[in-house]
MARLUM-429274 format. One record per residue: residue number from 0; residue in three letters; x, y, z of N, C-alpha, C, O in turn. Coordinates in steps of 0.1 Angstrom, whole numbers. Layout:
! residues N
    nr   rest      nx      ny      nz     cax     cay     caz      cx      cy      cz      ox      oy      oz
   NUM    Ala       X       Y       Z       X       Y       Z       X       Y       Z       X       Y       Z
...
//
This chain:
! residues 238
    nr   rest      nx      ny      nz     cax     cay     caz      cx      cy      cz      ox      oy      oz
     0    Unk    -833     436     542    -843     438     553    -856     446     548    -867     442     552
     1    Unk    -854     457     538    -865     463     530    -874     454     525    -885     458     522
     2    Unk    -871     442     524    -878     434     513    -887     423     528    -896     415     524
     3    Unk    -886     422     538    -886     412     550    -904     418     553    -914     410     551
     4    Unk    -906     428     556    -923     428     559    -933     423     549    -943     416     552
     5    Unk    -930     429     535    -938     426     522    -936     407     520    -944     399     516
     6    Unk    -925     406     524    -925     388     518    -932     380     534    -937     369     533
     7    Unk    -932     384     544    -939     381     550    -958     382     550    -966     374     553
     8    Unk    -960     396     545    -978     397     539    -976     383     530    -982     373     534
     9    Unk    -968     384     517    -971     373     505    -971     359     515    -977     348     511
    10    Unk    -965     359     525    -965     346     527    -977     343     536    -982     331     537
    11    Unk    -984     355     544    -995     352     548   -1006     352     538   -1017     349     540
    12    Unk   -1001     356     531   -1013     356     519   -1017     343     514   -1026     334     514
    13    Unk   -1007     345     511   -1006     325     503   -1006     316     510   -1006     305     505
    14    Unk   -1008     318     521   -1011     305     531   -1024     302     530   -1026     290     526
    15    Unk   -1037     313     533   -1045     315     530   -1052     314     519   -1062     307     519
    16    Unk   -1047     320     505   -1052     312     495   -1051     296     490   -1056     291     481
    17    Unk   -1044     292     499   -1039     277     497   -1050     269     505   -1054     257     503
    18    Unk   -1054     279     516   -1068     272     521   -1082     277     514   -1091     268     514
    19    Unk   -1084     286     511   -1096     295     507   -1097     291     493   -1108     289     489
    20    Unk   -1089     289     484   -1087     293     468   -1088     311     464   -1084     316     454
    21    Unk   -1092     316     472   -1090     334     469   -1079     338     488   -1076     333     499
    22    Unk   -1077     352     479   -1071     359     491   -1055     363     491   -1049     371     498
    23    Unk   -1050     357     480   -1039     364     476   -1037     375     476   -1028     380     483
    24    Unk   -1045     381     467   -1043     393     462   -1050     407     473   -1045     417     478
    25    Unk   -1060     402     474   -1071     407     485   -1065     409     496   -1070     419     501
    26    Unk   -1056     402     503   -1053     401     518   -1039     410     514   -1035     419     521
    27    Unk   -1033     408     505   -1020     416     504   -1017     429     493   -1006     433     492
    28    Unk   -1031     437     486   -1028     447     486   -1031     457     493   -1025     467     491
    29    Unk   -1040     457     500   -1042     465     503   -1023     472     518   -1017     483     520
    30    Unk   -1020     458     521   -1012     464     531    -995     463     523    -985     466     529
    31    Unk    -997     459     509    -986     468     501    -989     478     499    -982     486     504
    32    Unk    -999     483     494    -999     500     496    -994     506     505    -994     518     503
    33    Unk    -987     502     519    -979     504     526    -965     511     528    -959     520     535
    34    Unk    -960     500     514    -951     498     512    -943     506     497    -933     511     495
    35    Unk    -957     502     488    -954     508     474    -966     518     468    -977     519     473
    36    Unk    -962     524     458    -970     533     454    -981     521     448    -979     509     447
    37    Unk    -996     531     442   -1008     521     440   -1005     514     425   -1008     503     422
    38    Unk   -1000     524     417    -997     512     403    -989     505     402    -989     499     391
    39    Unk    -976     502     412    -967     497     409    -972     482     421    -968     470     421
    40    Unk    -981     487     429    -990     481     432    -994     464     427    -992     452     430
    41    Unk   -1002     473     417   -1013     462     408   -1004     455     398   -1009     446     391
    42    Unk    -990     458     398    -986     452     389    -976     439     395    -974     429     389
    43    Unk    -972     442     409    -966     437     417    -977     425     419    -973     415     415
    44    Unk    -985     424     424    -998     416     427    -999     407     422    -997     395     427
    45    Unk   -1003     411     405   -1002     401     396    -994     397     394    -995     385     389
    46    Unk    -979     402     398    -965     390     388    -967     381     403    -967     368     402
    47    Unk    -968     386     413    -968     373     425    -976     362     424    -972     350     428
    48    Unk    -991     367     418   -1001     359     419   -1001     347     405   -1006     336     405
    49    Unk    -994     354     395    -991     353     384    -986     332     391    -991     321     390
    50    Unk    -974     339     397    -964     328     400    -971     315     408    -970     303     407
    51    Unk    -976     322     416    -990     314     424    -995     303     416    -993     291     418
    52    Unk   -1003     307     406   -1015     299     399   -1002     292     389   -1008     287     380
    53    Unk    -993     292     389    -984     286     378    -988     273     384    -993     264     379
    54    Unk    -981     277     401    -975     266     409    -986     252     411    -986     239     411
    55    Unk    -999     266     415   -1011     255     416   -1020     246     407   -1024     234     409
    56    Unk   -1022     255     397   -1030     252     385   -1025     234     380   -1033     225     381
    57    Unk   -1017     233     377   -1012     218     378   -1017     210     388   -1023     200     383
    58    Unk   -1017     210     398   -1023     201     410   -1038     203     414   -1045     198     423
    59    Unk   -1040     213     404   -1059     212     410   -1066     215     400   -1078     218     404
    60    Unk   -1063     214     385   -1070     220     371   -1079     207     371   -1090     209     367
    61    Unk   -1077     194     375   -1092     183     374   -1100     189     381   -1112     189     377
    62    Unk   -1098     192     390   -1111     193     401   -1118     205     398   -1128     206     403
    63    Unk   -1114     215     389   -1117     227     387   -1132     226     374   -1132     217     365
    64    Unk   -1143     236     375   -1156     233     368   -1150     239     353   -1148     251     352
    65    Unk   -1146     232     344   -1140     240     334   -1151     248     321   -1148     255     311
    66    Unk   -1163     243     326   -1172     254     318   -1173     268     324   -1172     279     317
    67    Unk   -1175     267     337   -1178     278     344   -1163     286     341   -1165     298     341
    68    Unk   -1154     283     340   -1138     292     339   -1140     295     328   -1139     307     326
    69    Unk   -1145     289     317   -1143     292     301   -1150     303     300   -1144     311     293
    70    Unk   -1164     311     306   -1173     316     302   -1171     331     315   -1176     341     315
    71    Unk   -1162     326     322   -1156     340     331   -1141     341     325   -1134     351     329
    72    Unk   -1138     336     321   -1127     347     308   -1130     351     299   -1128     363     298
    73    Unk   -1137     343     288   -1144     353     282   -1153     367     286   -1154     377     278
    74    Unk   -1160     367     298   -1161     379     301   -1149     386     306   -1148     398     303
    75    Unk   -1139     381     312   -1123     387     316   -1121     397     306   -1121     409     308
    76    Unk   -1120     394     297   -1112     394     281   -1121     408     276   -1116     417     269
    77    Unk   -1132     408     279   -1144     420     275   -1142     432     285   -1144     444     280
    78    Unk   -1139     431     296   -1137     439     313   -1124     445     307   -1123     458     306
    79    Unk   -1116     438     303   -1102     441     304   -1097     457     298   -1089     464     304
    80    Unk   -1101     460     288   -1102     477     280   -1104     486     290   -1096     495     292
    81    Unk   -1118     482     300   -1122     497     304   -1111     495     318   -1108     505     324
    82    Unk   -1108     485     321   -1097     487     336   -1088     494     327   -1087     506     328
    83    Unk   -1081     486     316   -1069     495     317   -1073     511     313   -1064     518     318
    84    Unk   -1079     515     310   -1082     529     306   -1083     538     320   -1079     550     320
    85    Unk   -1088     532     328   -1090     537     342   -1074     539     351   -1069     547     359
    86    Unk   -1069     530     345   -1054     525     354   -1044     537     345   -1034     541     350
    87    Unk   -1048     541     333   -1038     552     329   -1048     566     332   -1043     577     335
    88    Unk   -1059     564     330   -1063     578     332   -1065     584     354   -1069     595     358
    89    Unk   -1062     575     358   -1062     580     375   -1049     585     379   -1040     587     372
    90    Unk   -1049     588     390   -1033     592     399   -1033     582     408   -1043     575     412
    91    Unk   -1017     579     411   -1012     570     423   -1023     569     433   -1026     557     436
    92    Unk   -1028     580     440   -1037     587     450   -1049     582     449   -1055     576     459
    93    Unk   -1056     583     435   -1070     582     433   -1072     568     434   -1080     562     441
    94    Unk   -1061     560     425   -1060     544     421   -1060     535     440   -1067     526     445
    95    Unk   -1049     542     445   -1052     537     464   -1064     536     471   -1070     528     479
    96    Unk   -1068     550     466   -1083     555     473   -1096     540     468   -1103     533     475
    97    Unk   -1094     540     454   -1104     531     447   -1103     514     451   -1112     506     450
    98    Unk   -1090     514     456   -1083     501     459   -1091     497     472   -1098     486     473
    99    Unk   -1089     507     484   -1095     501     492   -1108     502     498   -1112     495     507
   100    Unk   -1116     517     490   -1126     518     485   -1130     503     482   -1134     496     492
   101    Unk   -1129     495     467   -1141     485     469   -1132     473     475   -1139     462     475
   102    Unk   -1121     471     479   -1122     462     490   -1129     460     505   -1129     450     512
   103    Unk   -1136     475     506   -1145     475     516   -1155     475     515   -1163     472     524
   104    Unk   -1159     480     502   -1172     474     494   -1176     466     496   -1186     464     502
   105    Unk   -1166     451     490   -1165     439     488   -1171     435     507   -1182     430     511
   106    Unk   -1163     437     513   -1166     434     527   -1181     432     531   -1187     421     532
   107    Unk   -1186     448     533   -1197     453     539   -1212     442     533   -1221     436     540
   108    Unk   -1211     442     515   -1218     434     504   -1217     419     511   -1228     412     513
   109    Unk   -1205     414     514   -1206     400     521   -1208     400     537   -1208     390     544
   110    Unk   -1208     407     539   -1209     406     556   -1231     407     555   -1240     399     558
   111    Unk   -1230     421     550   -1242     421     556   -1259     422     543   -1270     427     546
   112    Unk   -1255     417     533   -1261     419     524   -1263     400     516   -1272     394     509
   113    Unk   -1252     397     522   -1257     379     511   -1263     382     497   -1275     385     494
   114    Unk   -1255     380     490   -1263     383     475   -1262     371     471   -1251     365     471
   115    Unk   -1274     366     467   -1274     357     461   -1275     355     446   -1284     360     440
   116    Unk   -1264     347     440   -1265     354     423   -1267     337     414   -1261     327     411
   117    Unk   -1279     342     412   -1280     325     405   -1268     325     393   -1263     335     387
   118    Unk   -1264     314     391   -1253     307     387   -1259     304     367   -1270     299     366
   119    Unk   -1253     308     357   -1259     309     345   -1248     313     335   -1239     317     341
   120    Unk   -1245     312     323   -1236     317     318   -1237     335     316   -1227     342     315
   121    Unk   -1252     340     314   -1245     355     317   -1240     358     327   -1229     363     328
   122    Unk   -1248     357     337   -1240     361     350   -1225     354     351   -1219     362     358
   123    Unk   -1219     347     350   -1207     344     348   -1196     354     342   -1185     358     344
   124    Unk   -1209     354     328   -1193     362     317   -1197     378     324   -1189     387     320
   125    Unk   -1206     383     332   -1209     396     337   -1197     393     349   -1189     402     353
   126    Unk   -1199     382     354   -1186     382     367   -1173     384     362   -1166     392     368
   127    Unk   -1167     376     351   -1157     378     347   -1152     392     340   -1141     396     339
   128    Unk   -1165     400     336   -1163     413     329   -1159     420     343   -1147     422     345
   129    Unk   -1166     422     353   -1160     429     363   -1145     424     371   -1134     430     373
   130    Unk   -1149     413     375   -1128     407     374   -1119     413     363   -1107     416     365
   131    Unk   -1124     415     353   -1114     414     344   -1109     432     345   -1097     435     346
   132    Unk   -1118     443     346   -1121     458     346   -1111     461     365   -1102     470     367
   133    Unk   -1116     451     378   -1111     456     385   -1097     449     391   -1092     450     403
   134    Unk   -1091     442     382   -1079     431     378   -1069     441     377   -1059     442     385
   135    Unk   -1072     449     367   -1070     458     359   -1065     477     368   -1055     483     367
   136    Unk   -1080     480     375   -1076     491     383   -1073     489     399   -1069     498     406
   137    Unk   -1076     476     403   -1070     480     416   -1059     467     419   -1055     464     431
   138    Unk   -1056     459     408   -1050     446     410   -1061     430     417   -1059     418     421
   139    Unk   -1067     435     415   -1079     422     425   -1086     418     414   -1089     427     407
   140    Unk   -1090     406     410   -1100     405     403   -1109     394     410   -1115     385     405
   141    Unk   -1109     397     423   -1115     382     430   -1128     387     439   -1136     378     438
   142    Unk   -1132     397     448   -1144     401     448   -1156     400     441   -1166     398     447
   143    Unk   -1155     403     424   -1168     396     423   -1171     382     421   -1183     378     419
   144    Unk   -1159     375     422   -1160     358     419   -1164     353     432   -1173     344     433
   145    Unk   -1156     358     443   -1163     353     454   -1176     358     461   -1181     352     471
   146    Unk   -1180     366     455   -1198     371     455   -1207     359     451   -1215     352     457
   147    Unk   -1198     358     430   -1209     351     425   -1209     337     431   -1221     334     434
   148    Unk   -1197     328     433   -1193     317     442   -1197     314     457   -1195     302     462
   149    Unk   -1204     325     464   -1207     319     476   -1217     312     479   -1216     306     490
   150    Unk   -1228     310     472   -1237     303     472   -1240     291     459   -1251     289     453
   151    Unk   -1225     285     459   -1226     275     447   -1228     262     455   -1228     260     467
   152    Unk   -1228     255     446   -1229     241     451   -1217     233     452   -1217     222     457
   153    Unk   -1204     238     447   -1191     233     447   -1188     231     461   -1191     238     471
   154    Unk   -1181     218     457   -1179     213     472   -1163     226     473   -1162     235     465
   155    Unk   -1154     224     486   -1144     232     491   -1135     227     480   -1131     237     473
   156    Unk   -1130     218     476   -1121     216     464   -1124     220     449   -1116     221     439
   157    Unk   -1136     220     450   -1138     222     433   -1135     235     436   -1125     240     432
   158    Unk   -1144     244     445   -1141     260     445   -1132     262     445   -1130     272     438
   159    Unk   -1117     256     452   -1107     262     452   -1100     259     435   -1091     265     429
   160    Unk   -1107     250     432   -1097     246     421   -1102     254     406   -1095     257     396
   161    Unk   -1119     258     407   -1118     262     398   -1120     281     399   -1127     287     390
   162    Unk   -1114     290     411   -1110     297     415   -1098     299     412   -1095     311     408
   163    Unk   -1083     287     412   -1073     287     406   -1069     291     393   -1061     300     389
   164    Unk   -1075     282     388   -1077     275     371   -1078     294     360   -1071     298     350
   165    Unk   -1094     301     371   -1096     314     366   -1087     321     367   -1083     326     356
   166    Unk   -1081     324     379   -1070     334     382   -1059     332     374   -1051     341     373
   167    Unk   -1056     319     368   -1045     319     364   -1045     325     348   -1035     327     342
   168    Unk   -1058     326     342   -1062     329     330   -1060     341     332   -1050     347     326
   169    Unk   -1070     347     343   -1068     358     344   -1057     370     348   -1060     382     348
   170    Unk   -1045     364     352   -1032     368     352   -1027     367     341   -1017     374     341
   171    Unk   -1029     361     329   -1020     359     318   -1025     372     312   -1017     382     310
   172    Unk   -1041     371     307   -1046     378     300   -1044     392     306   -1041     399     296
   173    Unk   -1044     400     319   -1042     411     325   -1030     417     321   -1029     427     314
   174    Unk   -1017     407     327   -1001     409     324   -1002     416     307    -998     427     302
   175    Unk   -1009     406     300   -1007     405     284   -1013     422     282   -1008     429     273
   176    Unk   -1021     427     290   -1030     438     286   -1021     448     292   -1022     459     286
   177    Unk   -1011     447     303   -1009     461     303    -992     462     292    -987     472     286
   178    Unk    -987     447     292    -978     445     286    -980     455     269    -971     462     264
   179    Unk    -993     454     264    -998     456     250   -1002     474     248   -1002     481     238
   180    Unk   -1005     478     263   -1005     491     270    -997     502     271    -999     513     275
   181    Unk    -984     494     265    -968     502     269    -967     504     285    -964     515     289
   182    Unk    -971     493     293    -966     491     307    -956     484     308    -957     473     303
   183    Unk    -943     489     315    -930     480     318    -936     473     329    -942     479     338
   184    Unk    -933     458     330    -935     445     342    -922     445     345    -919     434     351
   185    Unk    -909     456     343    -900     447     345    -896     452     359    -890     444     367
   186    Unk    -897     460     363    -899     463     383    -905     459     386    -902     456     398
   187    Unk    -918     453     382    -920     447     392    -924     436     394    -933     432     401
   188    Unk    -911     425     381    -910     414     382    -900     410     394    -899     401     402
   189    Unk    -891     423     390    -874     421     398    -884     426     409    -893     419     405
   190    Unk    -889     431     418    -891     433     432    -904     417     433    -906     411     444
   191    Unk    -906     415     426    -914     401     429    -907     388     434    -912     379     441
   192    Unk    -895     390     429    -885     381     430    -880     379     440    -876     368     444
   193    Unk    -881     393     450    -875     393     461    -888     386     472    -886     384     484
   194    Unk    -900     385     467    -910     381     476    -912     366     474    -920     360     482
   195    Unk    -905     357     464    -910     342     462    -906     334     472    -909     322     473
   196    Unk    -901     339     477    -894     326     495    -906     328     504    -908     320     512
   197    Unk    -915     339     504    -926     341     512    -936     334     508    -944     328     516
   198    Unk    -938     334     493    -950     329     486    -948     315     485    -958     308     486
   199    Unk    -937     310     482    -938     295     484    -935     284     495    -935     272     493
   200    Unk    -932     292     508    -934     286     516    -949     288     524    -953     280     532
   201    Unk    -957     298     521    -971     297     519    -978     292     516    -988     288     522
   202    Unk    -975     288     504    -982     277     494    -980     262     502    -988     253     502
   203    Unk    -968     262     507    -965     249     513    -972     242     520    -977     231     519
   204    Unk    -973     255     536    -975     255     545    -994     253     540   -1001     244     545
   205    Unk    -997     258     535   -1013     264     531   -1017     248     528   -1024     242     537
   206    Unk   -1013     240     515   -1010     227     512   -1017     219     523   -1029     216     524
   207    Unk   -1008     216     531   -1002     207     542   -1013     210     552   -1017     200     558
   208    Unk   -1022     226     558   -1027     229     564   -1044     220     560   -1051     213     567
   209    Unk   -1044     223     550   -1054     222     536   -1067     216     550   -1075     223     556
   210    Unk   -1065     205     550   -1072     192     557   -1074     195     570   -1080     186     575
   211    Unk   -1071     203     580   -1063     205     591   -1071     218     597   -1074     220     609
   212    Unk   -1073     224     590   -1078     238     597   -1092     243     588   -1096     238     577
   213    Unk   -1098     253     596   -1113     259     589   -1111     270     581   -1105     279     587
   214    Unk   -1116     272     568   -1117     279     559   -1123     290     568   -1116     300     572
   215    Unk   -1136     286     571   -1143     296     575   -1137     303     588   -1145     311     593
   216    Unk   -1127     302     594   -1121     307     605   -1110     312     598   -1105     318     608
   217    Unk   -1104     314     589   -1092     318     583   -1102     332     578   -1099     344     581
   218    Unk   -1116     329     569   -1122     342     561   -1123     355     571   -1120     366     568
   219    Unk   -1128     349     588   -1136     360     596   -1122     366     601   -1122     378     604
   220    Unk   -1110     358     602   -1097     368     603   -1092     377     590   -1087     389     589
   221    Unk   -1095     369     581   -1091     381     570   -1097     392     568   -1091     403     567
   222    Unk   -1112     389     568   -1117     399     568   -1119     411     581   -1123     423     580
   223    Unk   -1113     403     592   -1107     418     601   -1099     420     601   -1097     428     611
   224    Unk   -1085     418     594   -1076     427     596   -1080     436     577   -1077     448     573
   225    Unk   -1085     429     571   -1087     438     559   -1100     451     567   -1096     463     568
   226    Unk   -1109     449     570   -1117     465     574   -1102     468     578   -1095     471     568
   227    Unk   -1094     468     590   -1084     475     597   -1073     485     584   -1070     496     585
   228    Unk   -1071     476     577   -1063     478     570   -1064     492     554   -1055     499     549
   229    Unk   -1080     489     551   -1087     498     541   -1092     508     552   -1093     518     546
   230    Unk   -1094     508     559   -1098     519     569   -1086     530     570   -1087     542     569
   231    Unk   -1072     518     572   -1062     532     573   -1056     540     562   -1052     551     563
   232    Unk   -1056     532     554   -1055     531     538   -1065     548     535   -1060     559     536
   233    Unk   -1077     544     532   -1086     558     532   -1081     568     540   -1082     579     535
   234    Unk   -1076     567     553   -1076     575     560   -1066     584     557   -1066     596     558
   235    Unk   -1057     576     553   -1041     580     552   -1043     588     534   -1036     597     529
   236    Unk   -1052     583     530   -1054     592     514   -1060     606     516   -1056     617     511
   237    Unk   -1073     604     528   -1081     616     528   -1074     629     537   -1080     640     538
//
């Protein structure tokens, strides 16, 4: 029964990223912080999300822009040092605080600011360096992809696919970094385990929805229960 609220978030998560291509991670840490402390957190994230992009990456790697992924891991891969340095040098406390700090960042920047970021390979490998740094300290590396991504020209499939394609890079290379870190993955591979009946009937359900329901009505619910959620989060730190 410990394990029954958390595999229900993953499963609402993953439903959602199965429509959106982001939101996994985004929609479900903040309200495991709930649940778990904040580094065990980011590591938990990744081995779920990990499992995620295994699942999908196969069924949507054609549709995905595969220059634009090459040139945001390579910035991944550059980001990745100064996250982890951040993730050993914080406290449980500080790393929560930071978590949903720029998850609300991320919010406020897309609600009421539209940034428009022309599309280029620096700006790319600059998006991937920050994915890769906040991958790293708060478990998310998807805020600035969905920044740079909102004003692309990818139809709703290519975005989702080549949104997949990245995360899945960027789950390997992250895992690999704290692995190389002297970070044990093995709690929270075994507590991940207990969440994969949530995550893949998400994925299912998300699938199947795919054609059927509005992206854009799925974002304006996420994005209110996420203010709700980083609101209490902060509150509950300060």
């Amino acid at each position: 029964m410990q394990h029954l609220l958390p595999m229900l978030l993953i499963f609402g998560a993953s439903f959602i990223q199965s429509i959106t291509g982001f939101g996994l991670i985004i929609v479900a840490a903040p309200f495991l912080l709930m649940f778990y402390d904040a580094k065990f957190t980011i590591l938990l994230v990744q081995c779920v999300a990990f499992c995620s992009n295994i699942v999908q990456t196969p069924l949507l790697y054609k549709d995905a822009n595969a220059k634009m992924v090459g040139f945001l891991a390579l910035g991944t891969c550059l980001g990745l040092p100064a996250g982890i340095w951040v993730y050993h040098s914080f406290s449980n406390a500080s790393l929560k605080l930071i978590v949903s700090a720029v998850i609300l960042a991320f919010l406020l920047v897309t609600h009421f600011f539209h940034p428009r970021i022309q599309e280029c390979r620096r700006n790319s490998m600059v998006t991937g360096a920050l994915a890769g740094i906040m991958s790293t300290t708060t478990g998310m590396g998807g805020p600035p992809l969905v920044i740079y991504f909102a004003y692309t020209a990818f139809t709703p499939r290519m975005l989702r696919a080549t949104c997949v394609a990245y995360f899945f890079f960027g789950n390997i290379t992250t895992l690999g970094a704290f692995i190389l870190s002297s970070v044990s993955l093995a709690p929270a591979i075994q507590e991940a385990s207990y969440l994969l009946p949530g995550l893949a009937l998400g994925l299912i359900c998300g699938h199947v929805a795919f054609k059927h329901v509005s992206a854009a009505v799925f974002r304006r619910i996420v994005f209110g229960m996420l203010y709700i959620a980083c609101i209490y989060t902060i509150y509950s730190v300060i």
